[in-house]
C-alpha positions as CSV (number, residue, x, y, z in Angstrom):
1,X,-83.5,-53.2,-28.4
2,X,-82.4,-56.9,-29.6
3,X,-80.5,-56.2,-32.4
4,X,-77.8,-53.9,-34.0
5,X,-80.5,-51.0,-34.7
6,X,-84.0,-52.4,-35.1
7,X,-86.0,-51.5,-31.7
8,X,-88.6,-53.4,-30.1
9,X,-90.8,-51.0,-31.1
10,X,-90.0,-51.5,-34.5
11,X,-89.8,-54.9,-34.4
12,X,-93.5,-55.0,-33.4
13,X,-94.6,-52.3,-35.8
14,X,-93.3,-54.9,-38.3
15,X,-95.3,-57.6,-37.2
16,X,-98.3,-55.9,-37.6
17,X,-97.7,-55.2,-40.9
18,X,-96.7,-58.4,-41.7
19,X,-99.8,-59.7,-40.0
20,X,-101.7,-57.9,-43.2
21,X,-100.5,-60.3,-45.2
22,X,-102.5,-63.5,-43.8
23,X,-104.6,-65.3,-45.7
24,X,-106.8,-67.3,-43.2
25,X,-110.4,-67.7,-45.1
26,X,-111.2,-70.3,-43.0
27,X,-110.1,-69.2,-39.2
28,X,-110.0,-65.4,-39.8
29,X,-107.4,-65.2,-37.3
30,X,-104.7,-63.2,-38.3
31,X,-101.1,-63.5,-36.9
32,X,-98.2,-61.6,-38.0
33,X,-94.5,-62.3,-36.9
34,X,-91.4,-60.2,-37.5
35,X,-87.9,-62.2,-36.7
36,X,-84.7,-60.0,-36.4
37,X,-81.4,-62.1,-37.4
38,X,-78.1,-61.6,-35.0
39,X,-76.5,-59.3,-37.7
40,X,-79.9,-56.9,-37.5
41,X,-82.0,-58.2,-40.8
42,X,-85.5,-58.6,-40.5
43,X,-87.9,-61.1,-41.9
44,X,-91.6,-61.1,-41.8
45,X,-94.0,-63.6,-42.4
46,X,-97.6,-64.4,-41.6
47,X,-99.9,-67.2,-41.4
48,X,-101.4,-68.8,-44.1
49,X,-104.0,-71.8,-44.4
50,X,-105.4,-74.4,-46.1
51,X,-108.7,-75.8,-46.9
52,X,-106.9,-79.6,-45.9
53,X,-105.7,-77.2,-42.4
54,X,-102.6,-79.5,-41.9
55,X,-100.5,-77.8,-44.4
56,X,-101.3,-74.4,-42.9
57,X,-98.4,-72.6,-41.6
58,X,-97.8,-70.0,-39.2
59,X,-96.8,-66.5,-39.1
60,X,-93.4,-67.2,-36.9
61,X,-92.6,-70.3,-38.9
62,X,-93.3,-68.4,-42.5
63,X,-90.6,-66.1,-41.0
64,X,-88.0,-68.4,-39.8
65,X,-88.6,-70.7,-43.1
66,X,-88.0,-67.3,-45.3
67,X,-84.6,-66.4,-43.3
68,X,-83.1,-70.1,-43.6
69,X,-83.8,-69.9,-47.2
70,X,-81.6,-66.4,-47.4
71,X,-78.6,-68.5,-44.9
72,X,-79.7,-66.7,-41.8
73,X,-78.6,-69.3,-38.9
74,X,-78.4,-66.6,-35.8
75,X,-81.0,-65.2,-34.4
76,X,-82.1,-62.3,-31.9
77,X,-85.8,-62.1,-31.5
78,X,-88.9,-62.1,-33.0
79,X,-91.9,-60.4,-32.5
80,X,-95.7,-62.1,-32.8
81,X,-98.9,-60.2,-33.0
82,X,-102.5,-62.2,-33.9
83,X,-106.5,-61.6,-33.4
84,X,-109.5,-61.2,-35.5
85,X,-109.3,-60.9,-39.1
86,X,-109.7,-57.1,-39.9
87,X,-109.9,-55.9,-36.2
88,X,-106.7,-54.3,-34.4
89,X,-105.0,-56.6,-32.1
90,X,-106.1,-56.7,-28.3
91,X,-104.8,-59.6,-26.9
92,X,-101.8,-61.4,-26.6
93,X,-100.6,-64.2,-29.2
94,X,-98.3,-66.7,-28.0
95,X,-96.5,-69.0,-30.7
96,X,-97.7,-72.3,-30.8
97,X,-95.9,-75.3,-29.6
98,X,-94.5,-76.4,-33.6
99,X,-93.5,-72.8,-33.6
100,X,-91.6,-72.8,-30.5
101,X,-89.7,-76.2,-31.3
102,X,-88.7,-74.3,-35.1
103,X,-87.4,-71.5,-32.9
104,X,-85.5,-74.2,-30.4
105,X,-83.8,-75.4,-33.7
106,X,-82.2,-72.3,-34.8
107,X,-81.8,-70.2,-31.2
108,X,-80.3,-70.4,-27.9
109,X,-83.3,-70.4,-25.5
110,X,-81.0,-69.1,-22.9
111,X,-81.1,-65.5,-25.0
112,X,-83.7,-65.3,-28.0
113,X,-86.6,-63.2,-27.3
114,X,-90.0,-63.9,-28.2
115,X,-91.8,-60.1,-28.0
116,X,-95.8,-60.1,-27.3
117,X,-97.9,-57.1,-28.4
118,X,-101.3,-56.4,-27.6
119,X,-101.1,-53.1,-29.1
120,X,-98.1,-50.6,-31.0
121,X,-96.6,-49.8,-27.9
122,X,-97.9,-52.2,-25.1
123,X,-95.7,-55.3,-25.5
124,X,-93.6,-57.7,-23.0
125,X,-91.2,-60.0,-23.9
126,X,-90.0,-64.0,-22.7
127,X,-87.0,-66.0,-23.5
128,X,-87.6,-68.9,-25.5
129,X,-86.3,-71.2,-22.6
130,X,-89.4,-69.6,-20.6
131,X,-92.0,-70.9,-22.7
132,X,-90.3,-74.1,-23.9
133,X,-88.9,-75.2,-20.7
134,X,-86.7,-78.8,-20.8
135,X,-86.5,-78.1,-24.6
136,X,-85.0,-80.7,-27.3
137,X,-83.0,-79.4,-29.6
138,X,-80.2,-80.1,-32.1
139,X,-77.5,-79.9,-28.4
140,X,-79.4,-83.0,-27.2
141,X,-78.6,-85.1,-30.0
142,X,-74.8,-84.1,-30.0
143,X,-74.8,-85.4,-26.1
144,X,-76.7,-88.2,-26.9
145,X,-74.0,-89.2,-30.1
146,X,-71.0,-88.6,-27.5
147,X,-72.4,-90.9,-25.2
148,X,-73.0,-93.6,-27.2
149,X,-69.9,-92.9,-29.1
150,X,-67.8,-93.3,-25.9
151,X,-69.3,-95.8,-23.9
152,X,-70.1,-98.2,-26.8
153,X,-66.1,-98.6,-27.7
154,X,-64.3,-101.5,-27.0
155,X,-60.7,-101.4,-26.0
């Protein structure tokens, strides 16, 4: 378990409940995503489309966008589950490369935990850093800013 009580297990249990929330007329892919905050809170979201598709969003980033909006800044794991629209999941669903930079803003790849469930209780699980490897993130602007900062001075 990630967090102060909430198992994987659970975690995943909540993402496929969350994943009955999707509205996705036009894919019928349905993705469900359940993020557990540092202090043990859990937020779900799923994904949700658009007939224009560009201002569809996804499961893990209706989530994230849900917990920012309560304060939440620290984060544990989050759990992802996705297939056919009205058929249990059978397959892995990986977050999506907009997703995985969302999660690189808010988490330390080095120990947030993305958890993959092809069913209740078969599920593995990745560090962020795993999946977004030689990530950008809010750290590479701070070095960037010292840099320039210190090497731009005159004396």
């Amino acid at each position: 378990a990630w967090g102060m009580s909430v198992s994987d297990e659970e975690l995943v249990h909540l993402a496929i409940e969350a994943r009955d929330h999707a509205y996705v007329p036009y894919s019928h892919f349905s993705v469900g995503a359940a993020l557990l905050t540092s202090g043990g809170t859990v937020y779900q979201g799923c994904n949700i489309e658009n007939a224009a598709y560009t201002p569809s969003n996804c499961a893990e980033r209706t989530a994230f966008f849900k917990a920012v909006y309560e304060g939440e800044r620290s984060f544990s794991a989050i759990a992802v589950v996705g297939g056919a629209e009205g058929q249990a999941i059978s397959d892995w669903c990986a977050p999506c490369g907009v997703c995985r930079q969302v999660m690189r803003e808010f988490c330390d790849p080095d120990h947030f935990c993305i958890i993959l469930a092809r069913s209740e209780h078969e599920y593995r699980s990745t560090l962020l850093r795993e999946i977004l490897p030689e990530s950008f993130g809010p750290d590479t602007l701070e070095r960037a800013e010292t840099t320039t900062t210190h090497s731009g001075e005159e004396g």
